[in-house]
Biopython code that builds the backbone (N, CA, C, O; Angstrom):
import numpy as np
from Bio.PDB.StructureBuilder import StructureBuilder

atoms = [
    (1, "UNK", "N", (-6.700, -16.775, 3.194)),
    (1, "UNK", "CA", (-5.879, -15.645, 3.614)),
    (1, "UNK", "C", (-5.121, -16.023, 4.879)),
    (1, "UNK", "O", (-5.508, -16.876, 5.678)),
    (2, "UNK", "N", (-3.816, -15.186, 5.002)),
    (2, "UNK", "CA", (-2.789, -16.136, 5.791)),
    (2, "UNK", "C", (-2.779, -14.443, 7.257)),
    (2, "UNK", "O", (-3.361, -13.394, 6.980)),
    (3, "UNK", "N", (-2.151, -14.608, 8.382)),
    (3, "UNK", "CA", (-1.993, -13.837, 8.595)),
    (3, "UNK", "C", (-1.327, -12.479, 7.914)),
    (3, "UNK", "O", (-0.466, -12.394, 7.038)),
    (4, "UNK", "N", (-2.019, -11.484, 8.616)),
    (4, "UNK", "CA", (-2.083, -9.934, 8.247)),
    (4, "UNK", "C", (-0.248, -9.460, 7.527)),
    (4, "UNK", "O", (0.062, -9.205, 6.363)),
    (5, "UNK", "N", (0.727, -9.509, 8.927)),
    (5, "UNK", "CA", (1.980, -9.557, 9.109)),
    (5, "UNK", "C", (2.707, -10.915, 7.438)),
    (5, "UNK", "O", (3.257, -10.702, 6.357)),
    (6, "UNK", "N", (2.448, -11.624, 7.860)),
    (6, "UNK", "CA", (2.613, -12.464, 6.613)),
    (6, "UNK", "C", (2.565, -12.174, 5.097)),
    (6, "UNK", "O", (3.347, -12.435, 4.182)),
    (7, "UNK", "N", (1.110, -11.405, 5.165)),
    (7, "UNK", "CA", (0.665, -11.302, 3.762)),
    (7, "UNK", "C", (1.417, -10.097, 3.889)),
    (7, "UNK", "O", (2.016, -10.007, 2.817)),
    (8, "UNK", "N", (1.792, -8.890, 4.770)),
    (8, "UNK", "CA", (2.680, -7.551, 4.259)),
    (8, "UNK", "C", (3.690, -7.848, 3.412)),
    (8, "UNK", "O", (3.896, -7.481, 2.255)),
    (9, "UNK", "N", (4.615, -8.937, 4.518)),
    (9, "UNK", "CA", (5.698, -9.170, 4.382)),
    (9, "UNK", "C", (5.656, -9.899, 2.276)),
    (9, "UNK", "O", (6.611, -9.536, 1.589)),
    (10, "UNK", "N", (4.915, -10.515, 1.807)),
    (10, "UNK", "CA", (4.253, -11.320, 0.859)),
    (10, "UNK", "C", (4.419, -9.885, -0.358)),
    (10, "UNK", "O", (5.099, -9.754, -1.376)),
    (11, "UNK", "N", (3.563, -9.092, 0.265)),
    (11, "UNK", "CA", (3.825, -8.058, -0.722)),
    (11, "UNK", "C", (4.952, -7.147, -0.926)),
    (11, "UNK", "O", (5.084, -6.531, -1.984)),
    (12, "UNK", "N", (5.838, -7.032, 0.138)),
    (12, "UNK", "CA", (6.731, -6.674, -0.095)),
    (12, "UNK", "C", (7.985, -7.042, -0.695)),
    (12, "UNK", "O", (8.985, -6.465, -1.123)),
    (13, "UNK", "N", (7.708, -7.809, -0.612)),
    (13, "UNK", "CA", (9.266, -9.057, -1.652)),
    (13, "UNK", "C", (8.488, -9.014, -2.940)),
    (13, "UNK", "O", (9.216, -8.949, -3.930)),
    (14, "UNK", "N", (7.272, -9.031, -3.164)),
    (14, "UNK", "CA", (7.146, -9.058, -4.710)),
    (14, "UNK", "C", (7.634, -7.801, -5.579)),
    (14, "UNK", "O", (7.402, -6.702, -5.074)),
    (15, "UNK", "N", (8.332, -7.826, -6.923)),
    (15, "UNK", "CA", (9.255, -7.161, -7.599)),
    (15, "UNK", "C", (7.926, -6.246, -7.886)),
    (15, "UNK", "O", (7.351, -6.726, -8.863)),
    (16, "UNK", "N", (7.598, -5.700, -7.646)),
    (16, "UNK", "CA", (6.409, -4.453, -7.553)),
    (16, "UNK", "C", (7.552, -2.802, -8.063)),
    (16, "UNK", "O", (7.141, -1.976, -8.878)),
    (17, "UNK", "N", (8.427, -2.729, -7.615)),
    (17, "UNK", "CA", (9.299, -1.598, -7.274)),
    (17, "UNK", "C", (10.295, -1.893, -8.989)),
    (17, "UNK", "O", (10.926, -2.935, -8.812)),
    (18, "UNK", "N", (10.456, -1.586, -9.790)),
    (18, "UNK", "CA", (11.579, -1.691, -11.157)),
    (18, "UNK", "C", (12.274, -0.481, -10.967)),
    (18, "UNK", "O", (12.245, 0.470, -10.187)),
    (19, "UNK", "N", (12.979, -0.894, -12.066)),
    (19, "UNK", "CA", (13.810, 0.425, -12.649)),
    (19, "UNK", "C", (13.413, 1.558, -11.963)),
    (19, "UNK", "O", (13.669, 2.081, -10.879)),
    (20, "UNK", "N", (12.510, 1.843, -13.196)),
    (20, "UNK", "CA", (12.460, 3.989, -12.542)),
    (20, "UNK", "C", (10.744, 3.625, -12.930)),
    (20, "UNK", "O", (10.254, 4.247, -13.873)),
    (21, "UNK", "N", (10.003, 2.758, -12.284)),
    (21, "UNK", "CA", (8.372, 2.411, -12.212)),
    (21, "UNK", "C", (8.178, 1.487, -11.197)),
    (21, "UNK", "O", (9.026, 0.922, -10.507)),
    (22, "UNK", "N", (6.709, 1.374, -11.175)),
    (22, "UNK", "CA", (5.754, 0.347, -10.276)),
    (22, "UNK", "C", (5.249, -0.311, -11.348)),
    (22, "UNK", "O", (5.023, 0.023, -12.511)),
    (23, "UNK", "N", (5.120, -1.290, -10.742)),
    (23, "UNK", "CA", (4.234, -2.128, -11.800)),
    (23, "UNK", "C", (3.584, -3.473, -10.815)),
    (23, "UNK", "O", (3.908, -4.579, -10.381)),
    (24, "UNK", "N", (2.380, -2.440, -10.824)),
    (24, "UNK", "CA", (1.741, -3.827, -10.190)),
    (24, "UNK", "C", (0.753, -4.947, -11.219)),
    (24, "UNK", "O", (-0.081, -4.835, -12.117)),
    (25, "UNK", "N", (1.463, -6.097, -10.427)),
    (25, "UNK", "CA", (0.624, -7.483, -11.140)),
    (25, "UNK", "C", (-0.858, -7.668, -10.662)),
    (25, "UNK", "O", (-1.469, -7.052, -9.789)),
    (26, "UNK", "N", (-1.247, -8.647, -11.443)),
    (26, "UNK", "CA", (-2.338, -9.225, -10.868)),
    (26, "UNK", "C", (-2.159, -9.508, -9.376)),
    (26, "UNK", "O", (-2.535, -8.654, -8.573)),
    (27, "UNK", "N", (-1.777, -10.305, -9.080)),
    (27, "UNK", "CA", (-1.232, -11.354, -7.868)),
    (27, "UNK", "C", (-0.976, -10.200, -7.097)),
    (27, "UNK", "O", (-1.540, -10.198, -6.003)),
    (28, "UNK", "N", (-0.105, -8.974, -7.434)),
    (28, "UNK", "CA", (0.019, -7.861, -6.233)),
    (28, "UNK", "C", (-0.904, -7.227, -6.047)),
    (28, "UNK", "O", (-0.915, -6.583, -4.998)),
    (29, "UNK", "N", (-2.079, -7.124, -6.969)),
    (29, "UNK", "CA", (-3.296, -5.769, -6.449)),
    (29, "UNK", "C", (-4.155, -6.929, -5.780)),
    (29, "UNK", "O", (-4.588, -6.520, -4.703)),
    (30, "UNK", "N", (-4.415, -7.786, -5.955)),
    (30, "UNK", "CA", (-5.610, -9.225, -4.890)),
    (30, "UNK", "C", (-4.663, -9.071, -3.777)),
    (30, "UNK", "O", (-5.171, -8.835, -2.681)),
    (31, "UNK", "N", (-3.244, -9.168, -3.856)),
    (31, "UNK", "CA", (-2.819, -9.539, -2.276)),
    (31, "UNK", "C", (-3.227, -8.099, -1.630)),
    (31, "UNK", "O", (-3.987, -8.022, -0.664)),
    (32, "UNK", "N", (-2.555, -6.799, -2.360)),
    (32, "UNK", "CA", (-2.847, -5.810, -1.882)),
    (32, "UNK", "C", (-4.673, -5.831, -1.505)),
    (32, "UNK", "O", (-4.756, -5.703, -0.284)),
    (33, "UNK", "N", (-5.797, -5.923, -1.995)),
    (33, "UNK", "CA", (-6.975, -6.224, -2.095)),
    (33, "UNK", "C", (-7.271, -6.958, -0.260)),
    (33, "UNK", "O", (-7.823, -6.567, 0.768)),
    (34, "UNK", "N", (-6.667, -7.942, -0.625)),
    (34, "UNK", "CA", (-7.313, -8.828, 0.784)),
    (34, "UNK", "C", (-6.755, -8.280, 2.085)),
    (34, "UNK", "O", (-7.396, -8.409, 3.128)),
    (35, "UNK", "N", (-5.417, -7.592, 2.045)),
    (35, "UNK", "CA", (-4.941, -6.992, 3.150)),
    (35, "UNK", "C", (-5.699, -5.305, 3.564)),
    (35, "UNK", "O", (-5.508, -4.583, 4.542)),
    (36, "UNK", "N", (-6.467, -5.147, 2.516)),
    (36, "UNK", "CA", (-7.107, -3.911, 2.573)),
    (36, "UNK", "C", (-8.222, -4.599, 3.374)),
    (36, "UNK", "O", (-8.593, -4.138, 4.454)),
    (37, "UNK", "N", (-8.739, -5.678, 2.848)),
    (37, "UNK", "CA", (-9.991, -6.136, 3.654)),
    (37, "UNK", "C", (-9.729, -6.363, 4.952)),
    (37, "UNK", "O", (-10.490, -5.801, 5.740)),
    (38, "UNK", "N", (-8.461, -7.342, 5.615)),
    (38, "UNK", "CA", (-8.024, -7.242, 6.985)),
    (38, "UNK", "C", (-8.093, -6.178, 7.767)),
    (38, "UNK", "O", (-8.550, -6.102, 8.908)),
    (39, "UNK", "N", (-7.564, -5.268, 7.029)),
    (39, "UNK", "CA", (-7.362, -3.495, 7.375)),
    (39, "UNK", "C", (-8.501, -3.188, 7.830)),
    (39, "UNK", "O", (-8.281, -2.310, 8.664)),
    (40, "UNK", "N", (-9.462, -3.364, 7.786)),
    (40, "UNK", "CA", (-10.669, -2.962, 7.979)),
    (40, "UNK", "C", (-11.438, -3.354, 9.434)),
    (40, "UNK", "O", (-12.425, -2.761, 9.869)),
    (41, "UNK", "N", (-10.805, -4.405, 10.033)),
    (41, "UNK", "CA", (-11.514, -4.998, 11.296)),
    (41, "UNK", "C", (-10.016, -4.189, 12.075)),
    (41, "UNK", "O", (-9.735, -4.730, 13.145)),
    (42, "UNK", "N", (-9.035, -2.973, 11.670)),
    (42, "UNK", "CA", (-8.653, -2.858, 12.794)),
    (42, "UNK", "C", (-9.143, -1.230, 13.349)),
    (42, "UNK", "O", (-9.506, -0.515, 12.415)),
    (43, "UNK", "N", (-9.180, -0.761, 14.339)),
    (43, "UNK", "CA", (-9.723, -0.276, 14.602)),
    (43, "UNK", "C", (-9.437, 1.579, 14.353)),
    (43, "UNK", "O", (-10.164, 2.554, 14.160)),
    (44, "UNK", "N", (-7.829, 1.309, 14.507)),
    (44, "UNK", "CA", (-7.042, 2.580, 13.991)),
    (44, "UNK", "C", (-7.282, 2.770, 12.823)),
    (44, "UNK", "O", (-7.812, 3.824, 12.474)),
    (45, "UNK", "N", (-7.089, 2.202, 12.301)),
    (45, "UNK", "CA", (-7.401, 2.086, 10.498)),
    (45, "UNK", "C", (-8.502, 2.726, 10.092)),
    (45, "UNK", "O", (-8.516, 3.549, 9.176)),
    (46, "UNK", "N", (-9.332, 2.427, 10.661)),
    (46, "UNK", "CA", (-11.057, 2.786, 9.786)),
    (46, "UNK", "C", (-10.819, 3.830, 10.703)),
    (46, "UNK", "O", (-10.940, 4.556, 9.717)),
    (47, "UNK", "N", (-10.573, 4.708, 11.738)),
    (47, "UNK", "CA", (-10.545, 6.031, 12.849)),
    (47, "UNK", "C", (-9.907, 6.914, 11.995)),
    (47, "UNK", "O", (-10.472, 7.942, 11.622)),
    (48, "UNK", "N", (-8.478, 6.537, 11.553)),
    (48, "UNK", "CA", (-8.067, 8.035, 10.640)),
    (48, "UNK", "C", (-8.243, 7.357, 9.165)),
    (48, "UNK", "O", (-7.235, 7.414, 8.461)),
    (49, "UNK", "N", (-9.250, 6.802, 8.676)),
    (49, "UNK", "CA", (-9.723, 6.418, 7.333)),
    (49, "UNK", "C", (-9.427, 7.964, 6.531)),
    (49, "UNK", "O", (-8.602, 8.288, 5.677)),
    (50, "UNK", "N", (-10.213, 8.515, 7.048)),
    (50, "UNK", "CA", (-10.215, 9.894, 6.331)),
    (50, "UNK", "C", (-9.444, 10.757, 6.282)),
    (50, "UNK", "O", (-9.575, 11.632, 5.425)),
    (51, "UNK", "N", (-8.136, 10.783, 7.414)),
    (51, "UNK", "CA", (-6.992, 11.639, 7.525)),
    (51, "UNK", "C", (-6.439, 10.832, 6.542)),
    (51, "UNK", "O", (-6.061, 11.557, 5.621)),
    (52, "UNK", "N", (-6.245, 9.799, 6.345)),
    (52, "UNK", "CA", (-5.317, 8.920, 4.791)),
    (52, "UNK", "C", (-5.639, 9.140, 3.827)),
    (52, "UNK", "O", (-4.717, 9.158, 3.011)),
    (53, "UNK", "N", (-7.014, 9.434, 3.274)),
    (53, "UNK", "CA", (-7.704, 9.631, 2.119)),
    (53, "UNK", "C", (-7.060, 10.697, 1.596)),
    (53, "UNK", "O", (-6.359, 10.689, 0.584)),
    (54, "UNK", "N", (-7.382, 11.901, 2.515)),
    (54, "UNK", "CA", (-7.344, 13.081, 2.454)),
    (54, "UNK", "C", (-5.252, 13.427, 1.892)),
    (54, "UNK", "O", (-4.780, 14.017, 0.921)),
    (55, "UNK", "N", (-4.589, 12.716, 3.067)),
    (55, "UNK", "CA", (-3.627, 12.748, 2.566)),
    (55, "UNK", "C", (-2.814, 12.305, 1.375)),
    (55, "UNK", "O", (-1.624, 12.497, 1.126)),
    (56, "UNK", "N", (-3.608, 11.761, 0.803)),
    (56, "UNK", "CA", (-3.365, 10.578, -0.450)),
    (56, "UNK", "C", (-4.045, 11.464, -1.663)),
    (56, "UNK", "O", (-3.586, 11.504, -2.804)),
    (57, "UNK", "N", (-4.784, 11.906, -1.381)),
    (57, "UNK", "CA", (-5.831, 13.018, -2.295)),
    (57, "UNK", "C", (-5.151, 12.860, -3.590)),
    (57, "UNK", "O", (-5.659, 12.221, -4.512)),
    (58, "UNK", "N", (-4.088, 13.397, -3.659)),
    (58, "UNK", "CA", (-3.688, 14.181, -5.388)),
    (58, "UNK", "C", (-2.644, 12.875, -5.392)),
    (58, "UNK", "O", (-2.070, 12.886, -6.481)),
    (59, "UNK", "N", (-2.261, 11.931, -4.703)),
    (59, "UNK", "CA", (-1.087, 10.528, -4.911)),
    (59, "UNK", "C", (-2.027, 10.183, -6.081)),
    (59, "UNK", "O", (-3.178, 10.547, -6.320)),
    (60, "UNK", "N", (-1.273, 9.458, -6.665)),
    (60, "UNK", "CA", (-1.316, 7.633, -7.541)),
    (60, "UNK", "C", (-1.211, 6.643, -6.691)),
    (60, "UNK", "O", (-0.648, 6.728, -5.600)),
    (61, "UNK", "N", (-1.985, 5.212, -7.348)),
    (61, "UNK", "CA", (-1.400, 4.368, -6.352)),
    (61, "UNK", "C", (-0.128, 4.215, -6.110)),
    (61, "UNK", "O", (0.283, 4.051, -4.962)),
    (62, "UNK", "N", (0.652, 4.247, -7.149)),
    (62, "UNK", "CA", (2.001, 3.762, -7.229)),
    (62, "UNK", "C", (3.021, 5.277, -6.501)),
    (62, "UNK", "O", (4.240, 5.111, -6.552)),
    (63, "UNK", "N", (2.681, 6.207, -6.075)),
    (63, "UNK", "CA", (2.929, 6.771, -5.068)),
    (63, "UNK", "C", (2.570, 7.287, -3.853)),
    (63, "UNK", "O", (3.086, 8.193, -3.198)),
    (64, "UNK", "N", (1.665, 6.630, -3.647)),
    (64, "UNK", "CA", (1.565, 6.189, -2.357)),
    (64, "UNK", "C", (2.276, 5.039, -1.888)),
    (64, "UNK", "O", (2.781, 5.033, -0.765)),
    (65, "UNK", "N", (2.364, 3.903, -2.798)),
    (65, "UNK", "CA", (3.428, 3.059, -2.623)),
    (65, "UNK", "C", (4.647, 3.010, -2.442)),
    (65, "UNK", "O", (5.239, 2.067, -1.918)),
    (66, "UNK", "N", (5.097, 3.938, -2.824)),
    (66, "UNK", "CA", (6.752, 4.599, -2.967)),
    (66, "UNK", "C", (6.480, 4.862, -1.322)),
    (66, "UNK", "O", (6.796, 4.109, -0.401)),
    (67, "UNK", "N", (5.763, 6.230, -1.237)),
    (67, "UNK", "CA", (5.914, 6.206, 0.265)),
    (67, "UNK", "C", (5.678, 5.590, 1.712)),
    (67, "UNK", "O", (6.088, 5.735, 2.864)),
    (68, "UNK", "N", (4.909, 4.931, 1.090)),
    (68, "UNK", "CA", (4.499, 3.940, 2.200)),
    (68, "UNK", "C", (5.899, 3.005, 2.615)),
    (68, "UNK", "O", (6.100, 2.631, 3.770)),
    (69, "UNK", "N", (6.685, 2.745, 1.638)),
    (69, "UNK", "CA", (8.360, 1.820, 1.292)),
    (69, "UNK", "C", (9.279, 3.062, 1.883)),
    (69, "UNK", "O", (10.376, 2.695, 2.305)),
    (70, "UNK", "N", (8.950, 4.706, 1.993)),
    (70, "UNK", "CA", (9.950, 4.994, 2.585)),
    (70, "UNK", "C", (9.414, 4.985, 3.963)),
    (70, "UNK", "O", (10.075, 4.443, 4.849)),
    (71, "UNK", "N", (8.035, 5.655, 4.276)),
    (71, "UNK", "CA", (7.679, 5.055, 6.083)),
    (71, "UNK", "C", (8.421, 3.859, 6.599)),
    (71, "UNK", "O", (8.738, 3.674, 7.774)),
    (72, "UNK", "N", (8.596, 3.279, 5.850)),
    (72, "UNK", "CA", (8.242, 2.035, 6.576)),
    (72, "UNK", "C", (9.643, 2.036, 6.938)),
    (72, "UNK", "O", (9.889, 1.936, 8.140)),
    (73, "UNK", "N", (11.035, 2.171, 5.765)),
    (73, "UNK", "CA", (12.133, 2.319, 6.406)),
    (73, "UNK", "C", (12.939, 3.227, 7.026)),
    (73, "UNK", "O", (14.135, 3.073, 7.274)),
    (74, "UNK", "N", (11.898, 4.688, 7.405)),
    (74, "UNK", "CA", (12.344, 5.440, 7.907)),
    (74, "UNK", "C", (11.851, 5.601, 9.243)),
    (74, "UNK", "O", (12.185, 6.549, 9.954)),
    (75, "UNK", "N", (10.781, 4.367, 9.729)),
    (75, "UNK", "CA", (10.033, 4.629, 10.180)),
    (75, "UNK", "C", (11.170, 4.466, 12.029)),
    (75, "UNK", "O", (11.958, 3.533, 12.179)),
    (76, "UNK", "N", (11.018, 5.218, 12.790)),
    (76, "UNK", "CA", (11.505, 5.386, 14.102)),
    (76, "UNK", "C", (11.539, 3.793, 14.985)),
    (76, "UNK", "O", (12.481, 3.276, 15.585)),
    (77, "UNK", "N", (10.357, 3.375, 14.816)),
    (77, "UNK", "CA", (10.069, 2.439, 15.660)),
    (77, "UNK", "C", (8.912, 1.248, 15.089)),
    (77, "UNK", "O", (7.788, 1.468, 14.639)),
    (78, "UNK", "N", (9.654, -0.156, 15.289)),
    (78, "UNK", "CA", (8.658, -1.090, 14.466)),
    (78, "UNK", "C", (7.071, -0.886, 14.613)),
    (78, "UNK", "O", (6.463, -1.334, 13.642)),
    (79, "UNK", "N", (6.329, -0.359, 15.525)),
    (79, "UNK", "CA", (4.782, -0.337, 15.648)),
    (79, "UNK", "C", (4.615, 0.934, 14.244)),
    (79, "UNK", "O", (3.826, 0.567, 13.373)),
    (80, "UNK", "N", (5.149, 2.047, 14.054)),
    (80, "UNK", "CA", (5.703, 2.911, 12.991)),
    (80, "UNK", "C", (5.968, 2.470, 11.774)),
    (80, "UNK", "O", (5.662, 3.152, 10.796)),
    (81, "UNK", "N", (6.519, 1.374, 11.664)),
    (81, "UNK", "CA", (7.001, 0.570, 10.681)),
    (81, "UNK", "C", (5.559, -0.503, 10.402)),
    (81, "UNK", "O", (5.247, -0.463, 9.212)),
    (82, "UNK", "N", (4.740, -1.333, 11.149)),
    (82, "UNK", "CA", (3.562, -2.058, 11.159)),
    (82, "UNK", "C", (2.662, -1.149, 10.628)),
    (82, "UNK", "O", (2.019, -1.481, 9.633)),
    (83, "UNK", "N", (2.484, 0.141, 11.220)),
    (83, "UNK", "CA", (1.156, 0.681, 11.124)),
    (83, "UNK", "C", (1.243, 1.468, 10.040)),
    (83, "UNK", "O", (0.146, 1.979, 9.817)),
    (84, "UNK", "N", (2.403, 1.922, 8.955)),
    (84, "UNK", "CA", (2.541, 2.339, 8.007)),
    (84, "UNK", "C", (2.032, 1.779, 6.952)),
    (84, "UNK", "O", (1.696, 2.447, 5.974)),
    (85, "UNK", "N", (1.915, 0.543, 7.011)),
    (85, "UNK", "CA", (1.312, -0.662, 5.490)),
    (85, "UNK", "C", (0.107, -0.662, 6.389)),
    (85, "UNK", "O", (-0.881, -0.102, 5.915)),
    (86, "UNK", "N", (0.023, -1.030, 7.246)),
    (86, "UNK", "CA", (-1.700, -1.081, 7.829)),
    (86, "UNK", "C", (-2.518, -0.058, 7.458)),
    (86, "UNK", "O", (-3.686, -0.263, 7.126)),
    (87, "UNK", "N", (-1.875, 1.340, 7.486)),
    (87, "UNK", "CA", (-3.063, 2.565, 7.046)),
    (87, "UNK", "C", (-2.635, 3.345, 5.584)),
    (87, "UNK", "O", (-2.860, 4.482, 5.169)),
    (88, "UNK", "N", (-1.948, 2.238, 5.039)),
    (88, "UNK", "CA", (-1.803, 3.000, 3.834)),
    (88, "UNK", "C", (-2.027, 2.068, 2.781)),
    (88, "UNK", "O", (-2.385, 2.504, 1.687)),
    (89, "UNK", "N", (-1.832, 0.576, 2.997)),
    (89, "UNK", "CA", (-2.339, -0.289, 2.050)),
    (89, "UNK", "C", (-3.808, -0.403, 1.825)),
    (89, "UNK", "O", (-4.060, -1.290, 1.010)),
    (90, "UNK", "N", (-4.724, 0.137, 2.233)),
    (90, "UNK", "CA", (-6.015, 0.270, 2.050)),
    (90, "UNK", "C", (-6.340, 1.706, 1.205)),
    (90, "UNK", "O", (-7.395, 1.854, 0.588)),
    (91, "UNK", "N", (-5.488, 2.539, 1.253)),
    (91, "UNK", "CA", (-5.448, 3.562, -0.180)),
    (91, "UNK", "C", (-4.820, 3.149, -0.682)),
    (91, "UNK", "O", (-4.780, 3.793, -1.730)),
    (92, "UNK", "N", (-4.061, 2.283, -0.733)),
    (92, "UNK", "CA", (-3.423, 2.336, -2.698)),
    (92, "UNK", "C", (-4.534, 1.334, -3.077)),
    (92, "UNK", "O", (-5.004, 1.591, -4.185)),
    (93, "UNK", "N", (-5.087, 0.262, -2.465)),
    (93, "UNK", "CA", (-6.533, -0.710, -3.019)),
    (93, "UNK", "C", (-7.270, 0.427, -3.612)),
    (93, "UNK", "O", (-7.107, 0.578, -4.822)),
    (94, "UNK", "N", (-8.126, 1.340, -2.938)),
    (94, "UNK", "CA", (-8.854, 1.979, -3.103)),
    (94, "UNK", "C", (-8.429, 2.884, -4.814)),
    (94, "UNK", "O", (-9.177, 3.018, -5.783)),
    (95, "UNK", "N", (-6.847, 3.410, -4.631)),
    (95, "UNK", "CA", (-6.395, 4.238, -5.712)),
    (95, "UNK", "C", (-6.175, 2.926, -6.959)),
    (95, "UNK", "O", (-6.071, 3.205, -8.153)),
    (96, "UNK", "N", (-6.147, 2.017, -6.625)),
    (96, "UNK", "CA", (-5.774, 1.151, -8.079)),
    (96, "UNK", "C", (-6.997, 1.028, -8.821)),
    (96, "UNK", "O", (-7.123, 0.934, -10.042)),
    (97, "UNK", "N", (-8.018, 1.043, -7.797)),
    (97, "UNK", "CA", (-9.153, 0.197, -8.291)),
    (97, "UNK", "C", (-10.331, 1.691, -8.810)),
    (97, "UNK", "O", (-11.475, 1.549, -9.240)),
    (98, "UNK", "N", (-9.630, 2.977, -8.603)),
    (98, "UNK", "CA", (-10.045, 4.287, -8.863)),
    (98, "UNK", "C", (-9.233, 4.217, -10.307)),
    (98, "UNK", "O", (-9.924, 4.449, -11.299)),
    (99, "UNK", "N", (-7.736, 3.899, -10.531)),
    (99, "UNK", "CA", (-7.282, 4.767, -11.706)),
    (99, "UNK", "C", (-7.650, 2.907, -12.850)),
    (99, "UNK", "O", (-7.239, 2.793, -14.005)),
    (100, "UNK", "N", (-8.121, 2.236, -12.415)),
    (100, "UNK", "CA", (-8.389, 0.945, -13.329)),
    (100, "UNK", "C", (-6.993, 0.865, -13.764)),
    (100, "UNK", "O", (-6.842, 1.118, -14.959)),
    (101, "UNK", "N", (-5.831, 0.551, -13.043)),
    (101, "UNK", "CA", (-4.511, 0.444, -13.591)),
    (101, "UNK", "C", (-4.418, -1.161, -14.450)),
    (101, "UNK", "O", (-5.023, -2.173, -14.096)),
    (102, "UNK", "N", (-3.627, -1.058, -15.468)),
    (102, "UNK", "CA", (-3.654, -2.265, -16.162)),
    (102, "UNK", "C", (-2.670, -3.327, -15.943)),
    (102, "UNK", "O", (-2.378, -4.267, -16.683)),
    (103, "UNK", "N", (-2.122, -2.943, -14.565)),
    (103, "UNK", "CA", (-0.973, -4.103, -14.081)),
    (103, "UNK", "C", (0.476, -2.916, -14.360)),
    (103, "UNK", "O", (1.552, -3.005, -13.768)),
    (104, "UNK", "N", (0.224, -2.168, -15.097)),
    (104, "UNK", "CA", (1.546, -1.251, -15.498)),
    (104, "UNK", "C", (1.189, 0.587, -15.480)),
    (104, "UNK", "O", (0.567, 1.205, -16.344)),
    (105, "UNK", "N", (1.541, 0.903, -14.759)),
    (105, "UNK", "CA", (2.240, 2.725, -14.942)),
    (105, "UNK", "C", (3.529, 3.059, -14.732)),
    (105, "UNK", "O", (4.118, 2.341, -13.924)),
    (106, "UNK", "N", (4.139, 3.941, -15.223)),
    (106, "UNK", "CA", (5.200, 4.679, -15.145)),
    (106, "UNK", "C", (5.412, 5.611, -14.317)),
    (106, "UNK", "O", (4.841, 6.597, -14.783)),
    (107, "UNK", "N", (5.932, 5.892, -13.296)),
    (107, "UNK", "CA", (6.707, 6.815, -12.099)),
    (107, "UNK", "C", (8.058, 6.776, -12.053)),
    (107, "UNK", "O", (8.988, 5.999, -12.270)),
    (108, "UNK", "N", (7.806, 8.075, -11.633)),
    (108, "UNK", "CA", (9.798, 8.449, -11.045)),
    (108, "UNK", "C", (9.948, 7.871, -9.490)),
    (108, "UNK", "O", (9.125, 8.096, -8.603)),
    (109, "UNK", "N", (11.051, 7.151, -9.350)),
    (109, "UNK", "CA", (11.281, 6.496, -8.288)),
    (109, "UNK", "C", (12.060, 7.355, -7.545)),
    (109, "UNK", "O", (13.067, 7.771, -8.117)),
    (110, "UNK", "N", (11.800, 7.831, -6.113)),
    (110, "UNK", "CA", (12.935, 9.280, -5.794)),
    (110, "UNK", "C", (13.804, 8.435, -4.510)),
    (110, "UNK", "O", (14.729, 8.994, -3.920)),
]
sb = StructureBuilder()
sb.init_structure("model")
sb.init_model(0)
sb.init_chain("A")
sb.init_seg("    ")
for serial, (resi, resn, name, xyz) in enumerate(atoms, 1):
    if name == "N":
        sb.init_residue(resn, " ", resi, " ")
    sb.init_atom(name, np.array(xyz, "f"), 0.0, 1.0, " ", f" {name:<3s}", serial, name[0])
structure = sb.get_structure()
């Protein structure tokens, strides 16, 4: 595993985002996977663990993903922009590995 910042950046260039769906690969739910594990030694992260959960409640992974892609470019200020995949890529791990996705679902992209 490569740095934290690295591996974001890693998942974000992968074609994860199509047409009018998500579709995550193999290769994207492990990367997503190991950056969830990083996620975990930081300290903010595991503190509002449960304010994310909670907010994620009724999401899919694959929308939480959507929003996490608009945080990030709507986000005010780069620490805003960092800490958006930092506390949200550890629920969509959690939601992929809840809905047993098969590499493919269908969503409206807004």
């Amino acid at each position: 595993m490569g740095n934290l910042d690295d591996m974001i950046m890693e998942l974000l260039e992968m074609d994860i985002a199509q047409e009018n769906s998500i579709v995550f690969s193999e290769e994207s739910k492990e990367l997503i996977h190991q950056i969830a594990e990083k996620c975990q030694n930081i300290s903010v992260v595991e503190e509002t663990r449960e304010q994310a959960e909670k907010y994620a409640e009724e999401m899919s992974a694959d929308e939480v993903y959507i929003d996490m892609l608009h945080k990030i470019v709507a986000a005010p200020t780069r620490i805003h922009m960092l800490m958006s995949a930092r506390l949200l890529i550890p629920v969509i791990d959690r939601k992929l590995r809840e809905e047993g996705l098969d590499g493919r679902k269908e969503s409206n992209i807004h």
